[in-house]
Backbone as a chain_set.jsonl record, in Angstrom:
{"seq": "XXXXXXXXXXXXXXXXXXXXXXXXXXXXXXXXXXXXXXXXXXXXXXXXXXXXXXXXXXXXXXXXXXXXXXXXXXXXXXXXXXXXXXXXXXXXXXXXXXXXXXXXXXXXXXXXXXXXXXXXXXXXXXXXXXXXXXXXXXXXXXXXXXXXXXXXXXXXXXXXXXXXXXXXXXXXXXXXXXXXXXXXXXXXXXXXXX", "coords": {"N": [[215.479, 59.952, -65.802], [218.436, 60.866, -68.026], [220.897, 58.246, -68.731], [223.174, 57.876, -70.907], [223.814, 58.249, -73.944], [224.471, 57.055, -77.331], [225.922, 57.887, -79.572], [225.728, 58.021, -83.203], [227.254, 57.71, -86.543], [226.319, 55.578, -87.656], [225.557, 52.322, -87.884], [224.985, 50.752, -85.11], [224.966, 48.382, -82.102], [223.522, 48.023, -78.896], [223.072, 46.173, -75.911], [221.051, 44.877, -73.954], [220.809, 43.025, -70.248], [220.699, 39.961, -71.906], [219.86, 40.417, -74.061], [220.834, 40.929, -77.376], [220.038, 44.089, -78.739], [220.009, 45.402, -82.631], [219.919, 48.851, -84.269], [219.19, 50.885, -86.844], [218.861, 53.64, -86.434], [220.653, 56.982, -85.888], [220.48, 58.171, -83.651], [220.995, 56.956, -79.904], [218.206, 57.337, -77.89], [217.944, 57.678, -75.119], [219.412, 55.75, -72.334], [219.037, 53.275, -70.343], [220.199, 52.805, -67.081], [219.741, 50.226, -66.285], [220.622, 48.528, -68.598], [223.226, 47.189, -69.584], [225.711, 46.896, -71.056], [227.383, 48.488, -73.575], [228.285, 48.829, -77.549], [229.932, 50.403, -79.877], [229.307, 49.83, -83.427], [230.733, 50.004, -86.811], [228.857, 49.413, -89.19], [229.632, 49.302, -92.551], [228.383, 48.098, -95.08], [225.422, 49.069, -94.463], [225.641, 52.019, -94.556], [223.92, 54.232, -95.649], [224.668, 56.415, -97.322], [226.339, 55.3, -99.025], [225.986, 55.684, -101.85], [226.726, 57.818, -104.467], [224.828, 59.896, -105.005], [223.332, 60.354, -103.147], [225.475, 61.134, -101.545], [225.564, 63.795, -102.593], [223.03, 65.142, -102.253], [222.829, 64.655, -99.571], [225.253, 66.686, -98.433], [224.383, 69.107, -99.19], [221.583, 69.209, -97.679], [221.824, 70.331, -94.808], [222.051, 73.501, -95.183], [218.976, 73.584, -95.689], [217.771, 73.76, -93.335], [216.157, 75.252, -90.442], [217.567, 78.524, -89.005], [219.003, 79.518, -86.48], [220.338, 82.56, -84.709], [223.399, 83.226, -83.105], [225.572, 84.351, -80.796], [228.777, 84.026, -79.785], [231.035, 84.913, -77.7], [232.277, 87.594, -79.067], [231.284, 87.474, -81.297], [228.821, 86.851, -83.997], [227.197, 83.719, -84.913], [225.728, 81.805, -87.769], [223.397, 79.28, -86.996], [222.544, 76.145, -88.291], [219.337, 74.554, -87.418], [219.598, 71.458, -85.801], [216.582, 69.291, -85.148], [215.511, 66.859, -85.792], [215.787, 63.394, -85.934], [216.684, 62.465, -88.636], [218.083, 65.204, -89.487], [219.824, 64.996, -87.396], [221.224, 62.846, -87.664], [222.265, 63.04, -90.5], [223.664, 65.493, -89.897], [226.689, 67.749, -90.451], [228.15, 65.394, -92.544], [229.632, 65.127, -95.211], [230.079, 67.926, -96.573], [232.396, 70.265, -97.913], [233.057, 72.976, -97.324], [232.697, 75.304, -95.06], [231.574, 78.28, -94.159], [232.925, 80.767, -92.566], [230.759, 81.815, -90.495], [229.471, 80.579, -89.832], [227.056, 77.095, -89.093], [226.343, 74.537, -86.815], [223.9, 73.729, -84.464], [222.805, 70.923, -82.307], [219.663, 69.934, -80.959], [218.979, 68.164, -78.635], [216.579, 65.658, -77.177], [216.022, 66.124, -74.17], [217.848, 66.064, -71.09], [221.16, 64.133, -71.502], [224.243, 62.526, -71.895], [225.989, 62.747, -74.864], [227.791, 61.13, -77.487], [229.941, 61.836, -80.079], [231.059, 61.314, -83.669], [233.599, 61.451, -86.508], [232.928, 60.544, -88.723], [232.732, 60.147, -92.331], [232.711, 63.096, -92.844], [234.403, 65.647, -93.791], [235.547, 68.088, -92.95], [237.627, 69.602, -90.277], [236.185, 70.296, -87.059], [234.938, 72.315, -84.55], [233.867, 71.419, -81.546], [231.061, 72.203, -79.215], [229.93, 71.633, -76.282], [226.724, 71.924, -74.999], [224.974, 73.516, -72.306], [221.482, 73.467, -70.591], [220.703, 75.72, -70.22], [221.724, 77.45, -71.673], [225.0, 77.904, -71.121], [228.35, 76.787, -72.097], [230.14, 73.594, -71.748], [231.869, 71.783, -72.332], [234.545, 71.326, -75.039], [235.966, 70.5, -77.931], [237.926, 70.276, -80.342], [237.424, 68.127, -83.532], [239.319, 66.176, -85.27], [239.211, 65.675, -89.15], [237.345, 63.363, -90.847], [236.798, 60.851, -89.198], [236.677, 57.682, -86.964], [234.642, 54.8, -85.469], [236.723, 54.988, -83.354], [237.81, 56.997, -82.687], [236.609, 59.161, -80.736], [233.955, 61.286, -79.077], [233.156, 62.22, -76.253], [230.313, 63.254, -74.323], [231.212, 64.885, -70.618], [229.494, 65.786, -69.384], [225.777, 66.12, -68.438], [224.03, 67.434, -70.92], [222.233, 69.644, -73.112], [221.972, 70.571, -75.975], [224.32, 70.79, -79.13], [227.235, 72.36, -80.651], [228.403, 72.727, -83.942], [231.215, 73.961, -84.884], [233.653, 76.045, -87.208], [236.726, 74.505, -87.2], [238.988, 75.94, -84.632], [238.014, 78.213, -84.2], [237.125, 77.842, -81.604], [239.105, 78.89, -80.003], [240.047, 81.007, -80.848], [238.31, 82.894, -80.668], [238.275, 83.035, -77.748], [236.401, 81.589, -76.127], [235.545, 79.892, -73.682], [234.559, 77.787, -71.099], [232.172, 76.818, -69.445], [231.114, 79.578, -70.021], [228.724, 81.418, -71.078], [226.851, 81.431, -73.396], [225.38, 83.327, -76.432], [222.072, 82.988, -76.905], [219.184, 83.21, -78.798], [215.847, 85.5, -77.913], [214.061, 83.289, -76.077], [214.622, 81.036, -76.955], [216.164, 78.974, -75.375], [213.866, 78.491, -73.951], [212.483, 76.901, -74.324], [210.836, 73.935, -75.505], [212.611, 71.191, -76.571], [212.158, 69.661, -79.05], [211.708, 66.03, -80.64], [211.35, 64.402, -83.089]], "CA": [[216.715, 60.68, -66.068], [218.949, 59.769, -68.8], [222.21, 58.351, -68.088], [223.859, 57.66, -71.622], [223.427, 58.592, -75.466], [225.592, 56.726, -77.979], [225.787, 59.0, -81.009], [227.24, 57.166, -84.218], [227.022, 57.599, -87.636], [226.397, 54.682, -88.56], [224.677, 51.631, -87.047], [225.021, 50.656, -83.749], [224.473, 47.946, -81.437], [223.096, 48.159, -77.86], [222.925, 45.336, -75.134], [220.257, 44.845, -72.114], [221.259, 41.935, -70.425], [221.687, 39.533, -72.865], [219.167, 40.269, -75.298], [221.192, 42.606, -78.289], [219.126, 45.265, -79.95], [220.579, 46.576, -83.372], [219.294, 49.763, -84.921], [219.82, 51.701, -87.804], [219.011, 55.095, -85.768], [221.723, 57.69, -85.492], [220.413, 58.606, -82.159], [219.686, 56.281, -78.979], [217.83, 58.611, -76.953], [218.446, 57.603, -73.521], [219.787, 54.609, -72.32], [218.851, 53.57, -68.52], [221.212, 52.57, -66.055], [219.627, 48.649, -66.52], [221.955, 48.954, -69.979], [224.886, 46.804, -68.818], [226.987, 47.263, -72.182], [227.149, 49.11, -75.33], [228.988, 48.351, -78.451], [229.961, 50.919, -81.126], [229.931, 49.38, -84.306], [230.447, 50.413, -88.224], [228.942, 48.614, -90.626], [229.844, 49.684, -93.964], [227.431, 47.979, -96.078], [224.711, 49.502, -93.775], [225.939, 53.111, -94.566], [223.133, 55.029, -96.531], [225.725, 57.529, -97.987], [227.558, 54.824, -100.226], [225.979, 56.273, -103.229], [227.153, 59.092, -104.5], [223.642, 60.688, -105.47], [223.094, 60.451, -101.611], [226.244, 61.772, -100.733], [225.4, 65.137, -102.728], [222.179, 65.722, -101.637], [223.501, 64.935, -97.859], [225.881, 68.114, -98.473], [223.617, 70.443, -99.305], [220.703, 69.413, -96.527], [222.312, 71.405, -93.514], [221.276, 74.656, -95.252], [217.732, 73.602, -95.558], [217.393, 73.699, -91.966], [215.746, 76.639, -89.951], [218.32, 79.056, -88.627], [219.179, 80.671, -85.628], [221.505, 83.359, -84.825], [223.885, 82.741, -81.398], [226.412, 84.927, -80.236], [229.65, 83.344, -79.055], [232.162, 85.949, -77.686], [232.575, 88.854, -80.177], [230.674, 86.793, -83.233], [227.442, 85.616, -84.5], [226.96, 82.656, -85.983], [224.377, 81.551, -88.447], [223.24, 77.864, -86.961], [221.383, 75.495, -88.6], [219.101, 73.588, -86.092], [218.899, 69.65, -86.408], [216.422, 68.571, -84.581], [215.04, 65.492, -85.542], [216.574, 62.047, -86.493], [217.315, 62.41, -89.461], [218.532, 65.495, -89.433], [221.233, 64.646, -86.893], [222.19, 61.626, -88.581], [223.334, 63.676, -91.938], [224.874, 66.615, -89.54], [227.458, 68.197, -91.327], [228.573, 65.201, -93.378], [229.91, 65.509, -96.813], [231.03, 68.909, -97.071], [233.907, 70.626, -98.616], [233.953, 73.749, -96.978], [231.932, 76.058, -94.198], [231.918, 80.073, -93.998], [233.181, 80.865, -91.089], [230.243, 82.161, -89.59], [228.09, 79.215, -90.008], [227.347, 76.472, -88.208], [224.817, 73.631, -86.523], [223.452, 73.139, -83.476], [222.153, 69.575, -82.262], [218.972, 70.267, -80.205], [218.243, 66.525, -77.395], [215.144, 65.365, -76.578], [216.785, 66.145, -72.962], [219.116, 66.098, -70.874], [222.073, 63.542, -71.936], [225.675, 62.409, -72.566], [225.852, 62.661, -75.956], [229.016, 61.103, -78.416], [230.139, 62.337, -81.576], [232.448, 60.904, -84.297], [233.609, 62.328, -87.673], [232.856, 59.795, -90.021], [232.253, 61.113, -93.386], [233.181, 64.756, -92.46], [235.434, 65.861, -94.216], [236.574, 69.276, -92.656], [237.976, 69.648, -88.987], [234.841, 71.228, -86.964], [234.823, 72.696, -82.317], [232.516, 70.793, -81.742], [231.011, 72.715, -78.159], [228.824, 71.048, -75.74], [226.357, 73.642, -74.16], [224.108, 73.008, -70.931], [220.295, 73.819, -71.168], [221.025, 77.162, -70.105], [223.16, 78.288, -72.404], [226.533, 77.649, -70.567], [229.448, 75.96, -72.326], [230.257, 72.886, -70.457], [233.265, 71.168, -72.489], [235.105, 71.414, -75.915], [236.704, 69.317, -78.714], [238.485, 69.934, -82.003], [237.558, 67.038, -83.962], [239.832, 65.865, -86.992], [237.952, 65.104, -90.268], [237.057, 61.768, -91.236], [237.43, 59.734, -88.203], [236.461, 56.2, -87.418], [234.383, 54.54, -83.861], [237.888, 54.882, -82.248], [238.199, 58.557, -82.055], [235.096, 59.618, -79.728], [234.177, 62.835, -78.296], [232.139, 62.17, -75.547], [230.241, 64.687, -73.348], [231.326, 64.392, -69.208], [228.336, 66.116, -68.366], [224.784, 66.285, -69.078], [224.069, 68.897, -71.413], [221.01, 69.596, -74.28], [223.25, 70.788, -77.375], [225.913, 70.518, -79.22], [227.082, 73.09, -81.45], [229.395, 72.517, -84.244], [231.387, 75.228, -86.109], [234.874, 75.272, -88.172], [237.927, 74.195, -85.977], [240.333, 76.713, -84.768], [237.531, 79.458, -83.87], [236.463, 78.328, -80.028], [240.212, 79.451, -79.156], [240.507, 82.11, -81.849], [237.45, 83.525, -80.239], [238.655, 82.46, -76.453], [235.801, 80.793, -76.309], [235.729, 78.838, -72.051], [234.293, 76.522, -69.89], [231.697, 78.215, -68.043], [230.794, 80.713, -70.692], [227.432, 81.564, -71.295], [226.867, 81.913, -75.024], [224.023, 84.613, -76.685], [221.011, 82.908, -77.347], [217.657, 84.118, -78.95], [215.043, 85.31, -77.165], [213.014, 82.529, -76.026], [214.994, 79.571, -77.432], [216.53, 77.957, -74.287], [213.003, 78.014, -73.098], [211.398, 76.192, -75.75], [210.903, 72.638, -75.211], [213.216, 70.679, -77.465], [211.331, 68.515, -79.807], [212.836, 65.182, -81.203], [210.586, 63.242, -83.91]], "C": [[217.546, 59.919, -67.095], [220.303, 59.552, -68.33], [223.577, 57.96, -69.239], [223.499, 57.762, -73.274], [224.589, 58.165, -76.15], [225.118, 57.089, -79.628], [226.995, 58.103, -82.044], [226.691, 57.964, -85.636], [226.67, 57.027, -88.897], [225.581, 53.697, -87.719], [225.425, 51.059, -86.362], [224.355, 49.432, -82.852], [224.866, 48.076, -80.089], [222.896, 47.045, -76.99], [222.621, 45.342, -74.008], [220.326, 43.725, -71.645], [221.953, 41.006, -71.424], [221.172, 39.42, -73.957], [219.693, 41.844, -76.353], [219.777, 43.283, -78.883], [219.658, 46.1, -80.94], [219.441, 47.205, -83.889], [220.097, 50.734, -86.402], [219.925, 53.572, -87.657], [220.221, 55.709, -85.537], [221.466, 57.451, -84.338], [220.069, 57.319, -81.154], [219.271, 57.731, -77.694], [218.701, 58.736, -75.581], [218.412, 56.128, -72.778], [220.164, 54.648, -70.717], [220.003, 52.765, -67.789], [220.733, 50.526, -66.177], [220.301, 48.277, -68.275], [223.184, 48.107, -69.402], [226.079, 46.945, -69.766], [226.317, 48.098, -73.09], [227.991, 49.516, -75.891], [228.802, 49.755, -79.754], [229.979, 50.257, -82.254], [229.47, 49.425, -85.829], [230.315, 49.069, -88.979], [228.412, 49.116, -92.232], [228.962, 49.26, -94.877], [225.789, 48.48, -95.068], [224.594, 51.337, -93.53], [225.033, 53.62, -95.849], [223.775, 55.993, -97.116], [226.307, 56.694, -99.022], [227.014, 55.526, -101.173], [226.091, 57.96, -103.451], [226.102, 60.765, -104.469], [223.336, 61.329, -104.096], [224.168, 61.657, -101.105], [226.034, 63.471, -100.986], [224.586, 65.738, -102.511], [221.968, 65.866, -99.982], [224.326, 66.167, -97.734], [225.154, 69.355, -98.555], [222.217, 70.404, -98.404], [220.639, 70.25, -95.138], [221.754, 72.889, -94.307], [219.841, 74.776, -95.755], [217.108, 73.273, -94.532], [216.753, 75.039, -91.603], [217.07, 76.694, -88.844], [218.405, 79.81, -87.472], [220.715, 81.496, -85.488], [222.28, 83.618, -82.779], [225.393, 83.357, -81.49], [227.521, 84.723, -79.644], [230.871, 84.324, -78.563], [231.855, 87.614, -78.194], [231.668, 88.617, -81.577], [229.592, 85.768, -82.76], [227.517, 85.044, -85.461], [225.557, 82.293, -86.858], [223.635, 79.68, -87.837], [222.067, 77.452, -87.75], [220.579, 74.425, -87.506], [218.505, 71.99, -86.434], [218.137, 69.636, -84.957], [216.074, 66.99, -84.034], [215.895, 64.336, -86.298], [217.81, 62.308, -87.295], [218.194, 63.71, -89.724], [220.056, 65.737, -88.259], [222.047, 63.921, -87.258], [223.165, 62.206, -89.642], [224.471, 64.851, -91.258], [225.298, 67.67, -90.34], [228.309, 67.412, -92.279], [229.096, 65.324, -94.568], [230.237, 66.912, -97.534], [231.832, 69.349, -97.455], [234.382, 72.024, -97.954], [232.573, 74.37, -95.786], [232.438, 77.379, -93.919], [231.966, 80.051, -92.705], [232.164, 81.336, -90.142], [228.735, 81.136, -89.551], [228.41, 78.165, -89.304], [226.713, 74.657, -88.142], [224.915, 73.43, -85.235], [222.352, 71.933, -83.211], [220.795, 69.809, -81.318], [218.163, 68.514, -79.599], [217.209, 66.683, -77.178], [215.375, 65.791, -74.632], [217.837, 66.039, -72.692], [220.343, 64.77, -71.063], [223.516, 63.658, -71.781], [225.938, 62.186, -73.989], [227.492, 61.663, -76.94], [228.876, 61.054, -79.823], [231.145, 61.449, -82.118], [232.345, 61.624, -85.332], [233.742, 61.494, -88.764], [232.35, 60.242, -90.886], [231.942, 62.332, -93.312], [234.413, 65.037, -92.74], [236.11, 67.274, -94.048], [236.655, 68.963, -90.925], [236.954, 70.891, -88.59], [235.42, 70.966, -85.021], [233.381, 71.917, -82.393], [232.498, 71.406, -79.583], [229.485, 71.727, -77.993], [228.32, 71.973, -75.051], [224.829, 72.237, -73.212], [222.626, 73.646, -71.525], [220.001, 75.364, -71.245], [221.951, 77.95, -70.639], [225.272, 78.284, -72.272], [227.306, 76.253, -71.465], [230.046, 74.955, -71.128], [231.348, 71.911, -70.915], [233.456, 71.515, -74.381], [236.201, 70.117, -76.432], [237.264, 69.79, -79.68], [238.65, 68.932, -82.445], [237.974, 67.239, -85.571], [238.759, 65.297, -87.792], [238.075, 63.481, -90.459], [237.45, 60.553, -90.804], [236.743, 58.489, -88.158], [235.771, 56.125, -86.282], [235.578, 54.61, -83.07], [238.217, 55.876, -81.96], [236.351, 59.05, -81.947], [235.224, 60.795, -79.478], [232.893, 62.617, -77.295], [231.961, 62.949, -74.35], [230.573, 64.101, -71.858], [230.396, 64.992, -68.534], [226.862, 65.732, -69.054], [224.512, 67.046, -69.661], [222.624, 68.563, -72.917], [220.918, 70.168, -75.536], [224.491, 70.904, -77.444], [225.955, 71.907, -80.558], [228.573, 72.563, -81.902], [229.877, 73.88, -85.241], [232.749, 75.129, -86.269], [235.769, 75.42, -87.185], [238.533, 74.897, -86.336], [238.852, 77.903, -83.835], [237.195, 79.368, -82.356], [237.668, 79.356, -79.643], [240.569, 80.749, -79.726], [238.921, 83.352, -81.069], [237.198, 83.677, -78.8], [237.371, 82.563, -75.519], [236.702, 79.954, -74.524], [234.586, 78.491, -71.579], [233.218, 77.564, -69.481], [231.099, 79.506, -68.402], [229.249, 80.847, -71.214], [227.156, 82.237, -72.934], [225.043, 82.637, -74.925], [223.153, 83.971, -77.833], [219.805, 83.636, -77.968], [217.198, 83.859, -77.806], [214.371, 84.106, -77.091], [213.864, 81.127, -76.942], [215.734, 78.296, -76.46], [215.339, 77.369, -73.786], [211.727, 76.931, -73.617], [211.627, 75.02, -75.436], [211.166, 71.701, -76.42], [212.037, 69.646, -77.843], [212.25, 67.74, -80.621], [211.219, 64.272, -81.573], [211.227, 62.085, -83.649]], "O": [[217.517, 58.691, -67.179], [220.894, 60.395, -67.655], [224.717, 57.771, -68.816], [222.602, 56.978, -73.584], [225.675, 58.649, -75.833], [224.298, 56.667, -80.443], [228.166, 57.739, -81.941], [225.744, 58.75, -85.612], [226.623, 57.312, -90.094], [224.896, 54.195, -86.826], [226.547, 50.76, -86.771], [223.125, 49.456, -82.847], [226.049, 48.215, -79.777], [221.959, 46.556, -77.622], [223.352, 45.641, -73.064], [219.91, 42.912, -72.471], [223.133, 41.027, -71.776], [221.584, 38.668, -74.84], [219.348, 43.025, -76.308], [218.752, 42.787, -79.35], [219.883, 47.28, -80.67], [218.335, 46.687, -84.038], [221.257, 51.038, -86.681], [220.572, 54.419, -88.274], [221.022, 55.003, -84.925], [222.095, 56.554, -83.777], [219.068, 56.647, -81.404], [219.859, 58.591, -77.04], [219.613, 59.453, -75.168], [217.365, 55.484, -72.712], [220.924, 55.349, -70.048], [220.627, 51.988, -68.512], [221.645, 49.701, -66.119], [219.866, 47.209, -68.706], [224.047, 48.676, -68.732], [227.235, 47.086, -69.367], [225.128, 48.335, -73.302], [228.696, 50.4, -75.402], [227.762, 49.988, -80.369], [231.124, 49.806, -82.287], [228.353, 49.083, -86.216], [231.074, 48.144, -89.268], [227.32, 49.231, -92.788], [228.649, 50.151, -95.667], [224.942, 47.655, -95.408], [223.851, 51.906, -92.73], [225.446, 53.402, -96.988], [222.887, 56.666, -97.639], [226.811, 57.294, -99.971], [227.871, 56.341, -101.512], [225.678, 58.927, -102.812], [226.328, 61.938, -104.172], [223.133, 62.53, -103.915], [223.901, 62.704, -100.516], [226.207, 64.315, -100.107], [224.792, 66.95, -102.443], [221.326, 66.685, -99.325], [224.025, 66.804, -96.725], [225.409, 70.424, -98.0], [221.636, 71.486, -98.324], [219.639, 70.688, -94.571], [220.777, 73.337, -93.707], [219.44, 75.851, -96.201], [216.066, 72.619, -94.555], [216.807, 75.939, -92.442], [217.542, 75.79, -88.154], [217.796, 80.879, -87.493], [221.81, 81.19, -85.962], [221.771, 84.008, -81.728], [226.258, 82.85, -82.203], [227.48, 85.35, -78.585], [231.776, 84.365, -79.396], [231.273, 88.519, -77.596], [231.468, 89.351, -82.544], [229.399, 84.814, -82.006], [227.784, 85.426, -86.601], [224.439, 82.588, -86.437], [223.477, 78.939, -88.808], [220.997, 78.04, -87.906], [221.215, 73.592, -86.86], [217.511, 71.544, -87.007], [218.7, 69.861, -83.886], [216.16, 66.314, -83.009], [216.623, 64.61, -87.252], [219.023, 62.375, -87.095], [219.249, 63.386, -90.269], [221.016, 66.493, -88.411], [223.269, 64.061, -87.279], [224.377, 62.013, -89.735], [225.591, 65.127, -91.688], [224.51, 68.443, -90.883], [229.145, 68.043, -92.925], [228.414, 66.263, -94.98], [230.563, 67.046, -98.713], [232.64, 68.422, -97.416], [235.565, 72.362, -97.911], [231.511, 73.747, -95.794], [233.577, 77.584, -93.499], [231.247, 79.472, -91.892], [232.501, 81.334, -88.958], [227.528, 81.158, -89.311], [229.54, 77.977, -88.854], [226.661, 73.834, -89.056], [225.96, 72.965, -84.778], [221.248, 71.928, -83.755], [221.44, 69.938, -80.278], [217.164, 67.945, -80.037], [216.738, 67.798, -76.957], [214.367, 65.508, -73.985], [218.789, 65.927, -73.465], [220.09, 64.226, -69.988], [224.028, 64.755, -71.556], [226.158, 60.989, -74.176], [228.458, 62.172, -76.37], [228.056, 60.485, -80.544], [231.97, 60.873, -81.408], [231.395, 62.396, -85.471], [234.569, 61.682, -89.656], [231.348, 60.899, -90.606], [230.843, 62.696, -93.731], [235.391, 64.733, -92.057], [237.027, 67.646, -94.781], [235.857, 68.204, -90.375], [236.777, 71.947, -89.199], [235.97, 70.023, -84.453], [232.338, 71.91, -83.048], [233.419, 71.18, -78.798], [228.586, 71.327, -78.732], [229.009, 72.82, -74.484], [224.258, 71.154, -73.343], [222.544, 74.195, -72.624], [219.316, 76.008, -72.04], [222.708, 78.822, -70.213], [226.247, 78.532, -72.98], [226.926, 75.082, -71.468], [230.34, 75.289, -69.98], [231.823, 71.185, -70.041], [232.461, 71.942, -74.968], [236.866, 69.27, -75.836], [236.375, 69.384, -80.429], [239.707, 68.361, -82.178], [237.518, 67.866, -86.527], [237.761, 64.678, -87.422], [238.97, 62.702, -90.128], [238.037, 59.614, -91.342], [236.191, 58.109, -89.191], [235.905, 57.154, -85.619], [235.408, 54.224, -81.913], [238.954, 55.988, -80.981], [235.395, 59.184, -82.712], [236.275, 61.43, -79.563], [231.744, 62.867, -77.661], [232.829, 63.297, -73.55], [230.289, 62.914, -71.698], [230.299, 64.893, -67.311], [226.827, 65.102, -70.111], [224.68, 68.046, -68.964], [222.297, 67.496, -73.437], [219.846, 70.248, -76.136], [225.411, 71.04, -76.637], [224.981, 72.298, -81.202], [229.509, 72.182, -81.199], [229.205, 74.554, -86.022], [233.296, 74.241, -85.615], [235.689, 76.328, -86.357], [238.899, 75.073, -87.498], [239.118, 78.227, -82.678], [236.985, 80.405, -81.727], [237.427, 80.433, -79.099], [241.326, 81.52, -79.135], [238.913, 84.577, -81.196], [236.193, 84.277, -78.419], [237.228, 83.283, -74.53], [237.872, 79.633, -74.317], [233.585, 79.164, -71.825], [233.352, 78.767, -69.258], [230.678, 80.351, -67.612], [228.881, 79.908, -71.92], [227.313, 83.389, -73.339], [224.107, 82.597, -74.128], [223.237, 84.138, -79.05], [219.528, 84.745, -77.509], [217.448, 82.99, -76.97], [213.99, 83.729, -78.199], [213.142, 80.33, -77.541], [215.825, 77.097, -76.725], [215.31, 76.238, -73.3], [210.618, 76.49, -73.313], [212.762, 74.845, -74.995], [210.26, 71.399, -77.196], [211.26, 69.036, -77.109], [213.235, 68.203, -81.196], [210.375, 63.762, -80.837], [210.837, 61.035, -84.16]]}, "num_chains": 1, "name": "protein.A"}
């Protein structure tokens, strides 16, 4: 079972007893209860985005994702689906703007606590945590271009995240408990994580 996922944007170190382990992975999968700490921490010369060449072909990678179409309320969205590494790592970085009916969903190797930040994101994005079954299970509006000190971390276990432009969960009243409109056959699909 997992009992902790520390989602960064950047690199990250981890501590089992007393032997550290840094990585340059966005993701740690799942991090067992013999885990006694763990350390957020940015390091800037360790940020694959400094160059600019990077940063513009990181902007335009989210719509060379495969798409699904998910129902939230009254409105479908277009998501793009990250599933693997690297595509979680880039996210929605480096953007300038998002049509309102667009999106991304994060798809876990399992079940998890996931945390988000908004480093190098430069628009305000809902960022919704959804259960394996489709059910909404908490909410965030995260400001743009935050730092390791503004977190969003999930209080449950849950096996995506969906992000789409801030202002619409409530504009779409968007709750807790809500069972959003999946494709056929995509809850039941067994998440894959390269």
């Amino acid at each position: 079972m997992c009992h902790h996922l520390y989602w960064t944007r950047s690199t990250f170190t981890f501590v089992t007893g007393t032997t550290p382990y840094v990585t340059g992975l966005f993701l740690v999968m799942c991090l067992t209860s013999s885990i006694a700490t763990a350390h957020v921490t940015t390091l800037a010369s360790a940020n694959r985005y400094s160059d600019p060449t990077h940063q513009d072909v990181s902007s335009r990678g989210w719509l060379k994702l495969p798409t699904i179409h998910v129902k939230m309320a009254r409105k479908v969205f277009i998501l793009s689906v990250a599933r693997t590494t690297r595509a979680q790592k880039r996210g929605l970085m480096f953007i300038h703007t998002l049509p309102a009916n667009r999106g991304m969903i994060f798809v876990f190797h399992r079940n998890c606590r996931p945390i988000f930040w908004m480093k190098n994101t430069y628009i305000p994005l809902d960022l919704i945590y959804v259960s394996a079954n489709g059910v909404i299970r908490q909410h965030y509006t995260m400001a743009p271009n935050g730092n390791a000190h503004h977190l969003y971390p999930s209080h449950h276990p849950i096996l995506y995240a969906i992000e789409i432009g801030a202002g619409l969960y409530r504009k779409l009243g968007l709750k807790t408990g809500q069972k959003l409109g999946f494709p056929s056959g995509f809850l039941k699909a067994a998440p894959r994580h390269p």
